[in-house]
mmCIF file of the N, C-alpha and C atoms, coordinates in Angstrom:
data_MODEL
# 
_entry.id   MODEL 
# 
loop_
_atom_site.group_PDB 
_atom_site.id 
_atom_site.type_symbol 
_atom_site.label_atom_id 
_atom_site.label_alt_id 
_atom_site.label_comp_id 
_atom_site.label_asym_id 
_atom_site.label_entity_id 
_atom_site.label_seq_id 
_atom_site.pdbx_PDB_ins_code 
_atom_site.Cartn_x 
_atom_site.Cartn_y 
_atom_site.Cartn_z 
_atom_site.occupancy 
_atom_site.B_iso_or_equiv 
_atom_site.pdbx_formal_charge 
_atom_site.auth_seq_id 
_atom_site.auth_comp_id 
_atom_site.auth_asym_id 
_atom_site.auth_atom_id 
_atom_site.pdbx_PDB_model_num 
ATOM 1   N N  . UNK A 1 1  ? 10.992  7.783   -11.497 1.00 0.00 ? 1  UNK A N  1 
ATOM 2   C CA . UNK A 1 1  ? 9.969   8.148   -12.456 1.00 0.00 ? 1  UNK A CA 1 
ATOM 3   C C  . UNK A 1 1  ? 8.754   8.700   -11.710 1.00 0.00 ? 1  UNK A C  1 
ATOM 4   N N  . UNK A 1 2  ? 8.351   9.619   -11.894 1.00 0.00 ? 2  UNK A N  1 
ATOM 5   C CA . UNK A 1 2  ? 6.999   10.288  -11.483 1.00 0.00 ? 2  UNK A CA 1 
ATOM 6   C C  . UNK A 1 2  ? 6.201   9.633   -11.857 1.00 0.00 ? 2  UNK A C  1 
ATOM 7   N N  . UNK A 1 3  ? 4.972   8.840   -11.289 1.00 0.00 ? 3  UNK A N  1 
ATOM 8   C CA . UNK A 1 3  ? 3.518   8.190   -11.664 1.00 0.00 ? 3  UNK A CA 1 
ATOM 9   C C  . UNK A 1 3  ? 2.527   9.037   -12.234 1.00 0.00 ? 3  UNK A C  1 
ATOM 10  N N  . UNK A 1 4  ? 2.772   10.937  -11.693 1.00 0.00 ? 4  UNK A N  1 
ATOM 11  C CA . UNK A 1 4  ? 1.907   11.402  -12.161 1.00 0.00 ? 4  UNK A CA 1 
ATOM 12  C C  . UNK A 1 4  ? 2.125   11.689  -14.039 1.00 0.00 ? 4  UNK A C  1 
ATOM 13  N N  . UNK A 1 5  ? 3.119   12.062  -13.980 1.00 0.00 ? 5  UNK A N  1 
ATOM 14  C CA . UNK A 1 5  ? 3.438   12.669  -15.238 1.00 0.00 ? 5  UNK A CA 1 
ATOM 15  C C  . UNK A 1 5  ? 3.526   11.105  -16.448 1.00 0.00 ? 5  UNK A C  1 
ATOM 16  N N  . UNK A 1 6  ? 3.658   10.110  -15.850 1.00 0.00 ? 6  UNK A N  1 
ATOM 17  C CA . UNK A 1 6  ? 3.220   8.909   -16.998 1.00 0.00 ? 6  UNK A CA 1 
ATOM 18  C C  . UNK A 1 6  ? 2.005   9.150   -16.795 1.00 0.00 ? 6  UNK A C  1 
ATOM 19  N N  . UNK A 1 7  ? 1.142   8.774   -15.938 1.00 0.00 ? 7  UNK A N  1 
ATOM 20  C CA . UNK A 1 7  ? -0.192  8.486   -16.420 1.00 0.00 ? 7  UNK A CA 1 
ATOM 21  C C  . UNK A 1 7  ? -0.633  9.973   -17.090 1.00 0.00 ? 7  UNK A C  1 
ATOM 22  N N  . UNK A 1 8  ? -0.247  10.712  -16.799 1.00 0.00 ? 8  UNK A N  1 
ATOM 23  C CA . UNK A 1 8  ? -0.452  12.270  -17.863 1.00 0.00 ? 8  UNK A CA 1 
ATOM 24  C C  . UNK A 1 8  ? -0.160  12.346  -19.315 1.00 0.00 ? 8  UNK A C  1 
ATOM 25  N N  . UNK A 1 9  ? 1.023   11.723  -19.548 1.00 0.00 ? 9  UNK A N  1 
ATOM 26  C CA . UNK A 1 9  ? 1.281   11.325  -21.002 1.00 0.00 ? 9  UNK A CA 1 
ATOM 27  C C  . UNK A 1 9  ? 0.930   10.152  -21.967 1.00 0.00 ? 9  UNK A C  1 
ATOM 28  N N  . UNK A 1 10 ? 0.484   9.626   -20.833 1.00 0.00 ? 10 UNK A N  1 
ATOM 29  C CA . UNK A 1 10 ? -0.344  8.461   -21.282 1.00 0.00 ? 10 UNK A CA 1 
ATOM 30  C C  . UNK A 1 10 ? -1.739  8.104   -21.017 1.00 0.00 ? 10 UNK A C  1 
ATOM 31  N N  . UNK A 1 11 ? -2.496  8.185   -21.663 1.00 0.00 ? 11 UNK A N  1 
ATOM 32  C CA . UNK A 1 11 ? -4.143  8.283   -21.491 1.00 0.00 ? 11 UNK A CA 1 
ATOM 33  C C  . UNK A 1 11 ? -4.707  6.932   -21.050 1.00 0.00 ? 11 UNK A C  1 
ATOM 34  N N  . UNK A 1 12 ? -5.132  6.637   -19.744 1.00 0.00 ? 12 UNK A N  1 
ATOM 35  C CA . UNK A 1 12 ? -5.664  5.141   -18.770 1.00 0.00 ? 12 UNK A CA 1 
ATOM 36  C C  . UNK A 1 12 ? -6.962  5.219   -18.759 1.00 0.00 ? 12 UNK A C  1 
ATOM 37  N N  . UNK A 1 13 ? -6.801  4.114   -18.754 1.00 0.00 ? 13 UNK A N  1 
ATOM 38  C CA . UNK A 1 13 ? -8.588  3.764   -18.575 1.00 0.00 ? 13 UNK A CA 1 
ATOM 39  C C  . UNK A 1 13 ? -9.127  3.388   -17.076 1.00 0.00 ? 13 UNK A C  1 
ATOM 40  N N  . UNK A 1 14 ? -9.534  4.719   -16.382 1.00 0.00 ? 14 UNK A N  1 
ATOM 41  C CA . UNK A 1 14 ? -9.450  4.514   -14.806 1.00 0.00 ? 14 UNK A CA 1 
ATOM 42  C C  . UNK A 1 14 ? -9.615  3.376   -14.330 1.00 0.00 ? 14 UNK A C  1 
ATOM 43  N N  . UNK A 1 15 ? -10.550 2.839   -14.931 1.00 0.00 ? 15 UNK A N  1 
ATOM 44  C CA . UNK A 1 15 ? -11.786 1.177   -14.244 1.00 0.00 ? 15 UNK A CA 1 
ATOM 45  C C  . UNK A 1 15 ? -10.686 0.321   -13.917 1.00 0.00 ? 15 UNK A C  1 
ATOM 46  N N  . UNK A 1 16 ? -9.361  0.343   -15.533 1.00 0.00 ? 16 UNK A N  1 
ATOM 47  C CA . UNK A 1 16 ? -8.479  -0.818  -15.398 1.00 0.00 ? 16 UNK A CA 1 
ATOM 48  C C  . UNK A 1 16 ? -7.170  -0.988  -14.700 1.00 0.00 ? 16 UNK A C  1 
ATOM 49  N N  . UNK A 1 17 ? -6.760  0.964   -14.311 1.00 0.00 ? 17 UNK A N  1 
ATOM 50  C CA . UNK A 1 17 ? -6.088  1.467   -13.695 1.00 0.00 ? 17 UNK A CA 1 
ATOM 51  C C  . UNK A 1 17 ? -6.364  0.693   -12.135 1.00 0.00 ? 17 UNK A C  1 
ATOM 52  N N  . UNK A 1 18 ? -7.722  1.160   -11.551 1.00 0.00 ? 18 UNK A N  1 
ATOM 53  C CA . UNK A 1 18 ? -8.112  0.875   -9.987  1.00 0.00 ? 18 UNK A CA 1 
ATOM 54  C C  . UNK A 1 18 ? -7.996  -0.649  -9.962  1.00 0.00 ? 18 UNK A C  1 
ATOM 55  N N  . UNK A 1 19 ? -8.279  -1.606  -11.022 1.00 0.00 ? 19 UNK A N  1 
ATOM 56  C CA . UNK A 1 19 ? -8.422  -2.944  -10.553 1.00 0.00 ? 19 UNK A CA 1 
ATOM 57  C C  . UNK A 1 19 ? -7.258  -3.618  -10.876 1.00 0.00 ? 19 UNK A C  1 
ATOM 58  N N  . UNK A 1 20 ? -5.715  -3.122  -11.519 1.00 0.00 ? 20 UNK A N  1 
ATOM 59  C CA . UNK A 1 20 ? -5.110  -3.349  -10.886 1.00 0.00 ? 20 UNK A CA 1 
ATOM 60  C C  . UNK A 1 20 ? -4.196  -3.413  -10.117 1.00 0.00 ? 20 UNK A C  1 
ATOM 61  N N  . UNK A 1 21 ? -4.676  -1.538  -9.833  1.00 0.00 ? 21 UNK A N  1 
ATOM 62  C CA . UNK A 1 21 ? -4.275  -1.428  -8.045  1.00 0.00 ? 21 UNK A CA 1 
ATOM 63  C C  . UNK A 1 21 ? -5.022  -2.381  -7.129  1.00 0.00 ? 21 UNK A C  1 
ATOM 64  N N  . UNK A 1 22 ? -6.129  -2.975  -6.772  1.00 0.00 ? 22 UNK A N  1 
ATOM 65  C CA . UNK A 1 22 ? -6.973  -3.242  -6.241  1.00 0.00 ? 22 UNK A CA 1 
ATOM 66  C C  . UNK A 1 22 ? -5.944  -4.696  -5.988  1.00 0.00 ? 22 UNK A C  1 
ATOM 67  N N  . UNK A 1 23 ? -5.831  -5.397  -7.201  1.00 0.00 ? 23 UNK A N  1 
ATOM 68  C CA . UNK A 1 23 ? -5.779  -6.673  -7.307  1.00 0.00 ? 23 UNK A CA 1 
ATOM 69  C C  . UNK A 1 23 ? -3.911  -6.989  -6.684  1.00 0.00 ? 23 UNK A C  1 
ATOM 70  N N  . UNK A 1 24 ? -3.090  -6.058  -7.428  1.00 0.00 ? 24 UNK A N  1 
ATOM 71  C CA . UNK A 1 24 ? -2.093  -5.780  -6.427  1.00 0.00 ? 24 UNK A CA 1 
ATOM 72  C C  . UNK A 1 24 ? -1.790  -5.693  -4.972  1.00 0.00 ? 24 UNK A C  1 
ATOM 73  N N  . UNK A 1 25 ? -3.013  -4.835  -4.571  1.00 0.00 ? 25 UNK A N  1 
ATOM 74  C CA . UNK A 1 25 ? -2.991  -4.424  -3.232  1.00 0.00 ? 25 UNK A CA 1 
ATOM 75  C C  . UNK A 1 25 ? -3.251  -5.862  -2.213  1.00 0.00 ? 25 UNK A C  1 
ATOM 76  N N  . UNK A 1 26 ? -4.019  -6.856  -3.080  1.00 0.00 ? 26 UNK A N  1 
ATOM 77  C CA . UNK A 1 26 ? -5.059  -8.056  -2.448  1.00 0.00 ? 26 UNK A CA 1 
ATOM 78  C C  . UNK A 1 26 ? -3.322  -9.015  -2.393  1.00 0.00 ? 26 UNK A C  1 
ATOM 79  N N  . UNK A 1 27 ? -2.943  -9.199  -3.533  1.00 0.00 ? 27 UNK A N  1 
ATOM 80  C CA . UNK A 1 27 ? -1.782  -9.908  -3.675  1.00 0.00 ? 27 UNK A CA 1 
ATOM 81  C C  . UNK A 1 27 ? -0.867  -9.771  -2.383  1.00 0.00 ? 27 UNK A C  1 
ATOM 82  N N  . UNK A 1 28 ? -0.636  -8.217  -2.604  1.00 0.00 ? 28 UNK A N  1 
ATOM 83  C CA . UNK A 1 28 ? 0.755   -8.188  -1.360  1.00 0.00 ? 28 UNK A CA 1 
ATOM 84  C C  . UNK A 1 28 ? -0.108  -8.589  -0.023  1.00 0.00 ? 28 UNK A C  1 
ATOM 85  N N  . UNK A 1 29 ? -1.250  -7.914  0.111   1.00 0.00 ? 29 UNK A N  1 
ATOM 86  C CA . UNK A 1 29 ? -1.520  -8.473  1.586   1.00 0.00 ? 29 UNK A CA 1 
ATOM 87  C C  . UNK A 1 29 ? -1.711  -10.146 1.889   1.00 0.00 ? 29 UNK A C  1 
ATOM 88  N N  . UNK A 1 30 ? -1.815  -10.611 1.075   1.00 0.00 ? 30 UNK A N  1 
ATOM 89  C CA . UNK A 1 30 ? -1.997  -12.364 0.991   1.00 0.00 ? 30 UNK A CA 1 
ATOM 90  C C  . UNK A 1 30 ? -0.550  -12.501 0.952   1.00 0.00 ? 30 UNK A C  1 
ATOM 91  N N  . UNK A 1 31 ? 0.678   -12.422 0.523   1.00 0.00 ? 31 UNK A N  1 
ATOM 92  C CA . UNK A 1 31 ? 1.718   -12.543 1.035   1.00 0.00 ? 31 UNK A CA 1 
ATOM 93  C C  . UNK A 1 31 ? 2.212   -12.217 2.225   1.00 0.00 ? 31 UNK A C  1 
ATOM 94  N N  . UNK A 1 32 ? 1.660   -10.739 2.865   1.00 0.00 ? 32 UNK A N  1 
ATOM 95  C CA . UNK A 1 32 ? 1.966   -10.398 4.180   1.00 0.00 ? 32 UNK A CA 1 
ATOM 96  C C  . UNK A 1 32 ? 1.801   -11.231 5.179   1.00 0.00 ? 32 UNK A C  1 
ATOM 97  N N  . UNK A 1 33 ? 0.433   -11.789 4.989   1.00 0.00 ? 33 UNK A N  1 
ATOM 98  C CA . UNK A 1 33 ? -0.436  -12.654 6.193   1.00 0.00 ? 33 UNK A CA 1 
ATOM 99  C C  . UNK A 1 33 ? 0.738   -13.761 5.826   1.00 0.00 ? 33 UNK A C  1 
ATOM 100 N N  . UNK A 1 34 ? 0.772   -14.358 4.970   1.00 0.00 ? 34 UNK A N  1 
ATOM 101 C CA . UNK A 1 34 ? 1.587   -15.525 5.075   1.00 0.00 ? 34 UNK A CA 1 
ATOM 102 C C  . UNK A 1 34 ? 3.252   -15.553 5.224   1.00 0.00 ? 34 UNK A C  1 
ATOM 103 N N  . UNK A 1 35 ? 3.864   -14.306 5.246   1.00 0.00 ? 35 UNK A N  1 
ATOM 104 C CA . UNK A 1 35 ? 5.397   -14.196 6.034   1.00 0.00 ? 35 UNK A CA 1 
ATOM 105 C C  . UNK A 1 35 ? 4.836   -14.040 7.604   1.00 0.00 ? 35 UNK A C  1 
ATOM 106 N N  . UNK A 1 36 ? 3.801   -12.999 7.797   1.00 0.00 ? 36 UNK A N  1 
ATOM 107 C CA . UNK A 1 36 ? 3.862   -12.785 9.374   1.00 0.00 ? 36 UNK A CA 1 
ATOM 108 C C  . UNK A 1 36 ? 3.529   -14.469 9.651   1.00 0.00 ? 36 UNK A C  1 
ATOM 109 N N  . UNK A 1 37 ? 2.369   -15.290 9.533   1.00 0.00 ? 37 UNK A N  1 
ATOM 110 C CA . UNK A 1 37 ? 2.109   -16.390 9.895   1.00 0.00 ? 37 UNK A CA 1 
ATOM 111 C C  . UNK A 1 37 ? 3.307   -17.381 9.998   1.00 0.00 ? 37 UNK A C  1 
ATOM 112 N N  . UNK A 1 38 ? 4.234   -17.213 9.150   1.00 0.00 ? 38 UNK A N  1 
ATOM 113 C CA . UNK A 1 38 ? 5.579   -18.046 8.884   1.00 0.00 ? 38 UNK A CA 1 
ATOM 114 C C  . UNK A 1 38 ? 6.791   -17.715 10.015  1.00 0.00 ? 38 UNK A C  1 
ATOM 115 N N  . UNK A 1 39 ? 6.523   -16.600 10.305  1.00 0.00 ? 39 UNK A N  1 
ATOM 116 C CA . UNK A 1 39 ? 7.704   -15.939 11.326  1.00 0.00 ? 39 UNK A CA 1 
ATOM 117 C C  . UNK A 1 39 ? 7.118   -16.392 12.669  1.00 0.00 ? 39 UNK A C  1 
ATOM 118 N N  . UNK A 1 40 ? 6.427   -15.911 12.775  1.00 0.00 ? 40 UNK A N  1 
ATOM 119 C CA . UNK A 1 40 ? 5.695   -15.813 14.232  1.00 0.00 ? 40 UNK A CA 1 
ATOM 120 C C  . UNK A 1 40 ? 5.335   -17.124 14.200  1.00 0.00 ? 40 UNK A C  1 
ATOM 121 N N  . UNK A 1 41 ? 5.236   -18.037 13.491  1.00 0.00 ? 41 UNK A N  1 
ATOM 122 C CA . UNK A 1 41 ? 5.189   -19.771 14.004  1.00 0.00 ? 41 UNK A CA 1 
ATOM 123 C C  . UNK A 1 41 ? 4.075   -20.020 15.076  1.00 0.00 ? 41 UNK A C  1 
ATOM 124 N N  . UNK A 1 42 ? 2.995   -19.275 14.972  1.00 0.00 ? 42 UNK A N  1 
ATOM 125 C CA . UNK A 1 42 ? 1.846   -20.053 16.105  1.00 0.00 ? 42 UNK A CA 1 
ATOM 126 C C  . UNK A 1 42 ? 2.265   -19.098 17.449  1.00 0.00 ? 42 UNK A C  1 
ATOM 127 N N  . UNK A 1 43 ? 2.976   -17.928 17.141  1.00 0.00 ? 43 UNK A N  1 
ATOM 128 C CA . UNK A 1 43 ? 3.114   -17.570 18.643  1.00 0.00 ? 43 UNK A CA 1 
ATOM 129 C C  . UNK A 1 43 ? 2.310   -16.048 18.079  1.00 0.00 ? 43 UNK A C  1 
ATOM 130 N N  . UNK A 1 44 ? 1.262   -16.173 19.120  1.00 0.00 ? 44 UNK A N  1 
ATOM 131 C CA . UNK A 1 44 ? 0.328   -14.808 18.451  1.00 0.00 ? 44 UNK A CA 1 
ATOM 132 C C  . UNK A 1 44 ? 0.814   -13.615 18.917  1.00 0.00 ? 44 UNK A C  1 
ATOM 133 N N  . UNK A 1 45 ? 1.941   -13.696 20.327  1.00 0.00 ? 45 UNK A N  1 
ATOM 134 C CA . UNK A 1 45 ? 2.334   -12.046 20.655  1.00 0.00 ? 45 UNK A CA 1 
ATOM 135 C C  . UNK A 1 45 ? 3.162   -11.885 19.436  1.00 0.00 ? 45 UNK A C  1 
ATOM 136 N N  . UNK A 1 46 ? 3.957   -12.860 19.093  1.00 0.00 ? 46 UNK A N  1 
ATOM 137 C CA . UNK A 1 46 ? 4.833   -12.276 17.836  1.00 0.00 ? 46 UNK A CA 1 
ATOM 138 C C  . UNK A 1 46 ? 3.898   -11.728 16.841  1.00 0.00 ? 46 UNK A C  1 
ATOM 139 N N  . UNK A 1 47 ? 2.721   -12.533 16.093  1.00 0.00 ? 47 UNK A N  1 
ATOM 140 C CA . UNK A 1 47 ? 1.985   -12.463 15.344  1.00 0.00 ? 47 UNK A CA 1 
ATOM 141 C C  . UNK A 1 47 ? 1.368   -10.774 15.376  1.00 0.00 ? 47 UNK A C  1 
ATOM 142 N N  . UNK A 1 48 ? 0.943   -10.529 16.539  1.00 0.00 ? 48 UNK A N  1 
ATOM 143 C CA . UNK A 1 48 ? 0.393   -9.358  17.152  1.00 0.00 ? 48 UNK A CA 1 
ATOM 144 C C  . UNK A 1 48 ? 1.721   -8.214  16.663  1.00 0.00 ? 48 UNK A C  1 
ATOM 145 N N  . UNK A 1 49 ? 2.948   -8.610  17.302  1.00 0.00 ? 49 UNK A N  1 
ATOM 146 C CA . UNK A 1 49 ? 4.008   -7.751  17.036  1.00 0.00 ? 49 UNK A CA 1 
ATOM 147 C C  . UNK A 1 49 ? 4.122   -7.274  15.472  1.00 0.00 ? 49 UNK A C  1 
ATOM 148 N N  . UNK A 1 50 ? 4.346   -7.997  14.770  1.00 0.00 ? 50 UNK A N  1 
ATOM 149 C CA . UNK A 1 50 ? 4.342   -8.124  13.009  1.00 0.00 ? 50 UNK A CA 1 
ATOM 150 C C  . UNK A 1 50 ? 3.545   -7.302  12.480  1.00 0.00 ? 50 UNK A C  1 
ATOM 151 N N  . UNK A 1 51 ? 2.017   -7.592  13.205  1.00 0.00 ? 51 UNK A N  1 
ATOM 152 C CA . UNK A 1 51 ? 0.918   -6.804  12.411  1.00 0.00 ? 51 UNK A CA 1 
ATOM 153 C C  . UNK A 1 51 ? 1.011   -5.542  13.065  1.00 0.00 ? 51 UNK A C  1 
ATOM 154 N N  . UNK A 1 52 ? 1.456   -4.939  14.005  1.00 0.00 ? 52 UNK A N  1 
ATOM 155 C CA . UNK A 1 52 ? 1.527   -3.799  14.647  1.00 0.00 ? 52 UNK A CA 1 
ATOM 156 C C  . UNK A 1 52 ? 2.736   -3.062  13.645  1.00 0.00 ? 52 UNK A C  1 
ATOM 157 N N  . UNK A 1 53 ? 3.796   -3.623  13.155  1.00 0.00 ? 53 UNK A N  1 
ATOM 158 C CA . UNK A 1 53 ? 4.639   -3.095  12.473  1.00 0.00 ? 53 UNK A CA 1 
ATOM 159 C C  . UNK A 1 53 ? 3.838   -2.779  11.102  1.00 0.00 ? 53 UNK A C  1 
ATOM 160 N N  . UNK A 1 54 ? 3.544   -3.697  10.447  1.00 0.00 ? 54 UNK A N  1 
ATOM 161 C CA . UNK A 1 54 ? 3.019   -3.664  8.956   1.00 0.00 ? 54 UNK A CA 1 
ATOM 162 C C  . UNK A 1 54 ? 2.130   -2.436  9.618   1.00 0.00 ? 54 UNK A C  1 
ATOM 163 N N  . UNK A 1 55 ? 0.987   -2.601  10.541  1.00 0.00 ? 55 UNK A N  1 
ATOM 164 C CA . UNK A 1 55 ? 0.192   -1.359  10.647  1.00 0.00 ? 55 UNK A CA 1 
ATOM 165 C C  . UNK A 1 55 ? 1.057   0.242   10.971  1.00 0.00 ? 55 UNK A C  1 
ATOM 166 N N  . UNK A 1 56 ? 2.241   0.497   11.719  1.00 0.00 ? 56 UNK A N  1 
ATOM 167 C CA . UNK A 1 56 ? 2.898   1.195   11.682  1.00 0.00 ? 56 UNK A CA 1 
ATOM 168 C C  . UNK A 1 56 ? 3.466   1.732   9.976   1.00 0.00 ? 56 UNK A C  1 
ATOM 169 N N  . UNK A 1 57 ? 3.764   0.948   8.904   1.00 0.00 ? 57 UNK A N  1 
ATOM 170 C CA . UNK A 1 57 ? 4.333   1.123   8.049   1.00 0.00 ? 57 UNK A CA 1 
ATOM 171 C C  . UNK A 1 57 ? 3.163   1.885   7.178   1.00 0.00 ? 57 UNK A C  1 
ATOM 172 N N  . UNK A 1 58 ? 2.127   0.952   7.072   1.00 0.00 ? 58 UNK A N  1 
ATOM 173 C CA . UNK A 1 58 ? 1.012   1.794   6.381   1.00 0.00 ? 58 UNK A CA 1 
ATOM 174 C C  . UNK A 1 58 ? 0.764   2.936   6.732   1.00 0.00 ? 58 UNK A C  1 
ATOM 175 N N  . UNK A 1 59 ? 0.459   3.493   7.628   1.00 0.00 ? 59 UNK A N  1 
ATOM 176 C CA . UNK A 1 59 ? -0.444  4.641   8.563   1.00 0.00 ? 59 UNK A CA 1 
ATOM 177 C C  . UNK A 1 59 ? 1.250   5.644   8.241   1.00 0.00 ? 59 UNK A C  1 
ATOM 178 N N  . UNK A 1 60 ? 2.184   5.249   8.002   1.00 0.00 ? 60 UNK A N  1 
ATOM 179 C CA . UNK A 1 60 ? 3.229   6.290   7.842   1.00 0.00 ? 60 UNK A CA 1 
ATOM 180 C C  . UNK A 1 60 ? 3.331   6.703   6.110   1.00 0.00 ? 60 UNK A C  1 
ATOM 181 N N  . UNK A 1 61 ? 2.658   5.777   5.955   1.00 0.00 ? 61 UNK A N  1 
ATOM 182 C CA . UNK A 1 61 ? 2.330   6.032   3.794   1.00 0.00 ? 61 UNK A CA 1 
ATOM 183 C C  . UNK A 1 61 ? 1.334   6.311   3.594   1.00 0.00 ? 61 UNK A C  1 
ATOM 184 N N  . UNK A 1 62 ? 0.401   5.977   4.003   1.00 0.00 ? 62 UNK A N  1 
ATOM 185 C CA . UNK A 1 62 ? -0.793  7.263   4.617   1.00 0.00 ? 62 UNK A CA 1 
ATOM 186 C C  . UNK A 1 62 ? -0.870  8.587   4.649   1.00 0.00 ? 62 UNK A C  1 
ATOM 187 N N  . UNK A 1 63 ? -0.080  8.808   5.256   1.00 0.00 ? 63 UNK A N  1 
ATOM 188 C CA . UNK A 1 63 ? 0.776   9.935   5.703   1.00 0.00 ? 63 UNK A CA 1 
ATOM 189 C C  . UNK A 1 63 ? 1.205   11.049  4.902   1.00 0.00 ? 63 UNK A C  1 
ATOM 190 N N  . UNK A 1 64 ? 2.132   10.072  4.273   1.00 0.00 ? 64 UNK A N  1 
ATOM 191 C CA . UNK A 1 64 ? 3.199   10.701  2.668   1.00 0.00 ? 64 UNK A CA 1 
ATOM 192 C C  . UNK A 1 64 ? 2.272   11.136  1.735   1.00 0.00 ? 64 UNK A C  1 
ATOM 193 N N  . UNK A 1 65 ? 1.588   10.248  1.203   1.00 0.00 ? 65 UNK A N  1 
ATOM 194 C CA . UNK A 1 65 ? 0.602   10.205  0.258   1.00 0.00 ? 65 UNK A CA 1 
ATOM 195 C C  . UNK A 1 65 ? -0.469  11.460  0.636   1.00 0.00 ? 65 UNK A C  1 
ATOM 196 N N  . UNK A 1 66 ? -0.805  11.785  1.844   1.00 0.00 ? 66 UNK A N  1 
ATOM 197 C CA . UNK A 1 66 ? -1.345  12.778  1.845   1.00 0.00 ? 66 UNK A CA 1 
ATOM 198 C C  . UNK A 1 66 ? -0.836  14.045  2.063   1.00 0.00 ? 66 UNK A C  1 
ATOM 199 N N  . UNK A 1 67 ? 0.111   13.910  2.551   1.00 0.00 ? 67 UNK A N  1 
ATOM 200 C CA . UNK A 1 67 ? 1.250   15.400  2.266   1.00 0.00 ? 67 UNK A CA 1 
ATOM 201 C C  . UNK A 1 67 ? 1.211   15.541  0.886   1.00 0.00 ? 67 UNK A C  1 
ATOM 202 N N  . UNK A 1 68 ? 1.861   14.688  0.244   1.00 0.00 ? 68 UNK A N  1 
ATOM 203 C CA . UNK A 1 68 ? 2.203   15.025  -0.801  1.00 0.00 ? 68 UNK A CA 1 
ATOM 204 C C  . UNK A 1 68 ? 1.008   15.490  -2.051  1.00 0.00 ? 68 UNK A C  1 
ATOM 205 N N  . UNK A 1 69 ? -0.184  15.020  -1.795  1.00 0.00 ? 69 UNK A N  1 
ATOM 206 C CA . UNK A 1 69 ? -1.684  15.630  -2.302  1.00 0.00 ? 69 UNK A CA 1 
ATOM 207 C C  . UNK A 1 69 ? -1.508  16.664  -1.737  1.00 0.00 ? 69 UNK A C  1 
ATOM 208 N N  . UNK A 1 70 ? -1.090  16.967  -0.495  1.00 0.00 ? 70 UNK A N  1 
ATOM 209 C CA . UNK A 1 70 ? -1.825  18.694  -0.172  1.00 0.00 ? 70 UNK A CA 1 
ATOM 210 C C  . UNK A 1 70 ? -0.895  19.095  -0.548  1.00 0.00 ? 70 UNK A C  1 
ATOM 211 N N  . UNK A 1 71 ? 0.830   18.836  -1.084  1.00 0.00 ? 71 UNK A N  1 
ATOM 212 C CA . UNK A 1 71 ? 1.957   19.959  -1.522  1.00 0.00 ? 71 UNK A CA 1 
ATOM 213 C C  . UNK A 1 71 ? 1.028   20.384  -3.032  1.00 0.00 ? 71 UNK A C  1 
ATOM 214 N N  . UNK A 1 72 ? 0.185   19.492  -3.600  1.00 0.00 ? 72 UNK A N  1 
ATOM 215 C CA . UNK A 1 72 ? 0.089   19.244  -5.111  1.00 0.00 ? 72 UNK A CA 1 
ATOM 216 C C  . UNK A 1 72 ? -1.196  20.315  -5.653  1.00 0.00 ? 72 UNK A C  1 
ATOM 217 N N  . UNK A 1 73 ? -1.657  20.253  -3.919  1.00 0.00 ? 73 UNK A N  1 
ATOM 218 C CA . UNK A 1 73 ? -3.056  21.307  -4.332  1.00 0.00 ? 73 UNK A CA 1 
ATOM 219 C C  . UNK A 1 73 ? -2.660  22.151  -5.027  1.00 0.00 ? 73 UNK A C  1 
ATOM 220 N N  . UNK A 1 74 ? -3.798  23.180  -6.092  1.00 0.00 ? 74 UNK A N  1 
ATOM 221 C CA . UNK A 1 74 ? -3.597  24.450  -6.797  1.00 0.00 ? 74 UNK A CA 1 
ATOM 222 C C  . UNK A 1 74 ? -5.028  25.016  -6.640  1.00 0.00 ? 74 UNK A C  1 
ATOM 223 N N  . UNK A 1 75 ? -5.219  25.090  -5.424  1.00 0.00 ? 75 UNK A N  1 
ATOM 224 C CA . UNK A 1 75 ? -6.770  25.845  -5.094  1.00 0.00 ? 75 UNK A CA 1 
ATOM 225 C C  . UNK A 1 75 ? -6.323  26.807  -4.524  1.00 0.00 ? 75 UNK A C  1 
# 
């Protein structure tokens, strides 16, 4: 399903749209911290390792997300 073309056919109310992306976004990372903390068991190179991945994963959707804005431009 395309996100753009629902929220296009369907009229949002930005404020309630962003908060709960916002509140989503807070959720998964409070789960993140607490699998990496669970894996890595007190050993911080692992800990270090984990968050270097999760930071790898973001910065590559980062990425996407902005390709895919500049395929979308019409300037």
């Amino acid at each position: 399903m395309n996100i753009f073309e629902l929220i296009k056919e369907n009229p949002t109310n930005i404020n309630l749209m962003l908060s709960e992306i916002l509140e989503t976004n807070i959720e998964n990372k409070a789960m993140l911290q607490v699998i990496i903390a669970e894996l890595s068991n007190g050993n911080s190179e692992k800990e270090n390792e984990f968050l270097g991945i999760a930071n790898d994963l973001k910065n590559k959707e980062l990425l996407r997300i902005i390709g895919r804005i500049e395929n979308n431009r019409s300037d």
